[in-house]
VODOPA-524452 format. One record per residue: residue in one letter; z, x negated, y negated of N, C-alpha, C in turn. Coordinates in steps of 0.1 Angstrom, whole numbers, plus 5000, padded with zeros to 4 digits. Layout:
REM residues N
<atom res="A" n_w="Z" n_u="X" n_v="Y" ca_w="Z" ca_u="X" ca_v="Y" c_w="Z" c_u="X" c_v="Y"/>
...
REM end
This chain:
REM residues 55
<atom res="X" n_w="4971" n_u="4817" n_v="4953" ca_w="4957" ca_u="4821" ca_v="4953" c_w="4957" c_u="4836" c_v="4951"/>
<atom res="X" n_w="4952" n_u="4842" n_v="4941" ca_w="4949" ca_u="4854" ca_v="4938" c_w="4933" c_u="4856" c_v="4941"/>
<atom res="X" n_w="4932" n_u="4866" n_v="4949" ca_w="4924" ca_u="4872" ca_v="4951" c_w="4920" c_u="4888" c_v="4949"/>
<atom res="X" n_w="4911" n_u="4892" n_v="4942" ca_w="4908" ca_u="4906" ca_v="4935" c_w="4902" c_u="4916" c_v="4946"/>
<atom res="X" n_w="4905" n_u="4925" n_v="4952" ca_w="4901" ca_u="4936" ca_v="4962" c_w="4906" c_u="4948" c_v="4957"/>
<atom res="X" n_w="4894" n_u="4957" n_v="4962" ca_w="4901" ca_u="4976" ca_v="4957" c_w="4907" c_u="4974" c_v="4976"/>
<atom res="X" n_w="4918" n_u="4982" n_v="4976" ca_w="4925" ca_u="4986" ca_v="4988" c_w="4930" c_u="4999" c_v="4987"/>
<atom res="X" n_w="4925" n_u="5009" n_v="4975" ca_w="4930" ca_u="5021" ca_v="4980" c_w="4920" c_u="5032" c_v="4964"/>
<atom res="X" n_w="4917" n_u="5041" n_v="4963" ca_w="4913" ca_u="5052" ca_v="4951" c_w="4924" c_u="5065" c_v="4952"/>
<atom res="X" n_w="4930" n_u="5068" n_v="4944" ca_w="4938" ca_u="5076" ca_v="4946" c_w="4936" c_u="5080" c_v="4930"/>
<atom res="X" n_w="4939" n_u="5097" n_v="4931" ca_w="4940" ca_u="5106" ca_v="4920" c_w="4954" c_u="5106" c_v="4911"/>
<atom res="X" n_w="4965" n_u="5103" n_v="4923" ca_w="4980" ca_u="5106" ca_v="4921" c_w="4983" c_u="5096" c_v="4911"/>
<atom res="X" n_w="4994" n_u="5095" n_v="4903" ca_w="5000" ca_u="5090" ca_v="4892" c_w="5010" c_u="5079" c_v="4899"/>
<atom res="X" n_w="5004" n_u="5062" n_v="4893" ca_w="5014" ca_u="5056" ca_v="4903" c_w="5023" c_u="5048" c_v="4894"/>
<atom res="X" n_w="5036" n_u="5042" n_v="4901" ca_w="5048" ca_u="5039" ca_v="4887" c_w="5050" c_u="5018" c_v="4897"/>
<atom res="X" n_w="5054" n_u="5014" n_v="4888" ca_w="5054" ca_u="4999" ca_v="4897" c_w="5067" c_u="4999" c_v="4899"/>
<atom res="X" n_w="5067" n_u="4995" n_v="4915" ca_w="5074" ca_u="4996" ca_v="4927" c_w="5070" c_u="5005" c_v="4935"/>
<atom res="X" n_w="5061" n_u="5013" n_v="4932" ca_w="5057" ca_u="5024" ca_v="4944" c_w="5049" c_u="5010" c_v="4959"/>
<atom res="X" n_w="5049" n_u="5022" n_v="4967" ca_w="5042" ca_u="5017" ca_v="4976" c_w="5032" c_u="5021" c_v="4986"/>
<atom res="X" n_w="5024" n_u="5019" n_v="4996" ca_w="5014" ca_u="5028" ca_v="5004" c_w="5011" c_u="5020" c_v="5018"/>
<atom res="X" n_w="5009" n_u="5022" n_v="5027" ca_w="5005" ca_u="5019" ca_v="5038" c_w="4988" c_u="5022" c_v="5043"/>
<atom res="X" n_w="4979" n_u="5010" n_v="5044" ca_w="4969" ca_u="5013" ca_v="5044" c_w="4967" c_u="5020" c_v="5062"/>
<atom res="X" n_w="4956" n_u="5024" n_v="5060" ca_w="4951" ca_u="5026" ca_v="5076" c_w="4952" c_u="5017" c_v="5087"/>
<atom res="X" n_w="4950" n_u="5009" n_v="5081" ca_w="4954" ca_u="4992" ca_v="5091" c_w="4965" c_u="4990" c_v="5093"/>
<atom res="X" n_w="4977" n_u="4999" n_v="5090" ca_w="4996" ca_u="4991" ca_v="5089" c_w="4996" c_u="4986" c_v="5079"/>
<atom res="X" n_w="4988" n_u="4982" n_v="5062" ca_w="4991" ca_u="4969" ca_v="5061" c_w="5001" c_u="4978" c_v="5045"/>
<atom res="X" n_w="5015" n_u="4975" n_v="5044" ca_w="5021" ca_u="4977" ca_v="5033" c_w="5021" c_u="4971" c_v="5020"/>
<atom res="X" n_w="5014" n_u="4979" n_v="5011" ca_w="5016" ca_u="4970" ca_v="4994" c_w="5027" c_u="4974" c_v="4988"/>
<atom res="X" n_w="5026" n_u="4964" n_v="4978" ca_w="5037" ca_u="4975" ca_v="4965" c_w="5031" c_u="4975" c_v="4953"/>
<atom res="X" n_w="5035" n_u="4982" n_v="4942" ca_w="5022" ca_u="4986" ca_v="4934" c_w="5033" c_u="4970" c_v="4924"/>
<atom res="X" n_w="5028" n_u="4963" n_v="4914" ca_w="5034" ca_u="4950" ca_v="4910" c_w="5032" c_u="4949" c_v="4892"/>
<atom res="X" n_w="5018" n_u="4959" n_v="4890" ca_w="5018" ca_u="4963" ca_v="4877" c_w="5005" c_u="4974" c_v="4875"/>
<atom res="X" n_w="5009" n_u="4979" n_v="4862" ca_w="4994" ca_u="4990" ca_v="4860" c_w="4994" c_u="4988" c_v="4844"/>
<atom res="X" n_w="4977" n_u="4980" n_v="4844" ca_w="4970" ca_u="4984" ca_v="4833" c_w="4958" c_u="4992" c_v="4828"/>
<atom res="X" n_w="4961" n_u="5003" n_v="4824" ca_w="4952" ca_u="5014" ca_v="4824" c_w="4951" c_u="5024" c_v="4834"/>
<atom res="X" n_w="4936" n_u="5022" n_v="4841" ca_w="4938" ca_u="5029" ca_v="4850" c_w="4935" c_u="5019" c_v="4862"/>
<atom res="X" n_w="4942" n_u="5005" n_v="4861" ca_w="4943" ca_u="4999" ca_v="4873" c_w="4954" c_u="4996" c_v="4879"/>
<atom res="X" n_w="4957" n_u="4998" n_v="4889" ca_w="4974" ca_u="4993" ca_v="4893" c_w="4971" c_u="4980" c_v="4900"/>
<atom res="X" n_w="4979" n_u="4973" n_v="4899" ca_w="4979" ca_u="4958" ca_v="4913" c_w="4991" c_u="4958" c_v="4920"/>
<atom res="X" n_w="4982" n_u="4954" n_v="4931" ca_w="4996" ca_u="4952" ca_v="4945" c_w="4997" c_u="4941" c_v="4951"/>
<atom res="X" n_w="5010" n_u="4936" n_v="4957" ca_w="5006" ca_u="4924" ca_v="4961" c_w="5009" c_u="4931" c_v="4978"/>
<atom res="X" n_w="5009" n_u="4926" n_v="4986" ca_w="5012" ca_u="4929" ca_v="5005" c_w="5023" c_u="4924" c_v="5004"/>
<atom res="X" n_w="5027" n_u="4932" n_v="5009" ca_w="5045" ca_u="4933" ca_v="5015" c_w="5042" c_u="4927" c_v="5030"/>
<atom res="X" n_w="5036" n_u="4934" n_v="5038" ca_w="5036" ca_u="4926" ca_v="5053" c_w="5027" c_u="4941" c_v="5058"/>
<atom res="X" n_w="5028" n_u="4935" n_v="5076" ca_w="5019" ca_u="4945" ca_v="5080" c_w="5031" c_u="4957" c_v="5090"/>
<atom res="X" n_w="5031" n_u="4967" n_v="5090" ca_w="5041" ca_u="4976" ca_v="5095" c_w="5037" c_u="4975" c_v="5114"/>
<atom res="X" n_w="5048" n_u="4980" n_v="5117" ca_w="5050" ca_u="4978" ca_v="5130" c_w="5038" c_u="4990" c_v="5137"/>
<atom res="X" n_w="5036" n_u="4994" n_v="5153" ca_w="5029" ca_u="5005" ca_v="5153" c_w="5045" c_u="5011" c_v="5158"/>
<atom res="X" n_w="5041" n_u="5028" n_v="5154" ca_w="5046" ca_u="5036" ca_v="5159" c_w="5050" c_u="5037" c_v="5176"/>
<atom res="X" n_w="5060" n_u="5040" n_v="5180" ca_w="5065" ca_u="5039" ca_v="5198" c_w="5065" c_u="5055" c_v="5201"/>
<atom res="X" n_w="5055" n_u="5061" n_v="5208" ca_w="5059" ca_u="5073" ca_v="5206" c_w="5065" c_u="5075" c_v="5224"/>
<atom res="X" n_w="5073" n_u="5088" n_v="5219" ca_w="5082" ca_u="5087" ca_v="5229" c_w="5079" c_u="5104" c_v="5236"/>
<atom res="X" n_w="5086" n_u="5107" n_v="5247" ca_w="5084" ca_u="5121" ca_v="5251" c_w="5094" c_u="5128" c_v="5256"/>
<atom res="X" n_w="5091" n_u="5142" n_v="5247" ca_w="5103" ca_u="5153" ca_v="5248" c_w="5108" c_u="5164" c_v="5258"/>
<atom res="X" n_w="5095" n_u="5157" n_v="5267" ca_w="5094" ca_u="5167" ca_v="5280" c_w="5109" c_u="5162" c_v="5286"/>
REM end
C-alpha cells in the first residue's frame, strides 16, 4: 500500500539514501528524487534519548 504524504520542506540538496528524523522519532530514507520531489519510505521509529548526569 503506497500512500502519498509531505513529511518534511527542506531547501537543502537531497541524494537517495540520505536520511532524516522527523519530530516524532520517526526515521525515513530518501528512496528516489524526481525533480524537485524526493520519496521516502520509514525506516522505523527511533528510540528516545536516556539522558544522563554529569554532576
Amino acid at each position: 500500500m503506497s500512500r502519498k504524504k509531505n513529511i518534511d520542506c527542506t531547501a537543502r540538496i537531497l541524494s537517495k539514501g540520505d536520511e532524516f528524523i522527523t519530530a516524532k522519532n520517526m526515521r525515513y530514507q530518501v528512496t528516489s528524487i524526481k525533480g524537485d520531489y524526493a520519496h521516502a519510505r520509514l525506516v522505523g521509529e527511533e528510540a528516545e534519548a536516556k539522558l544522563t548526569s554529569t554532576a
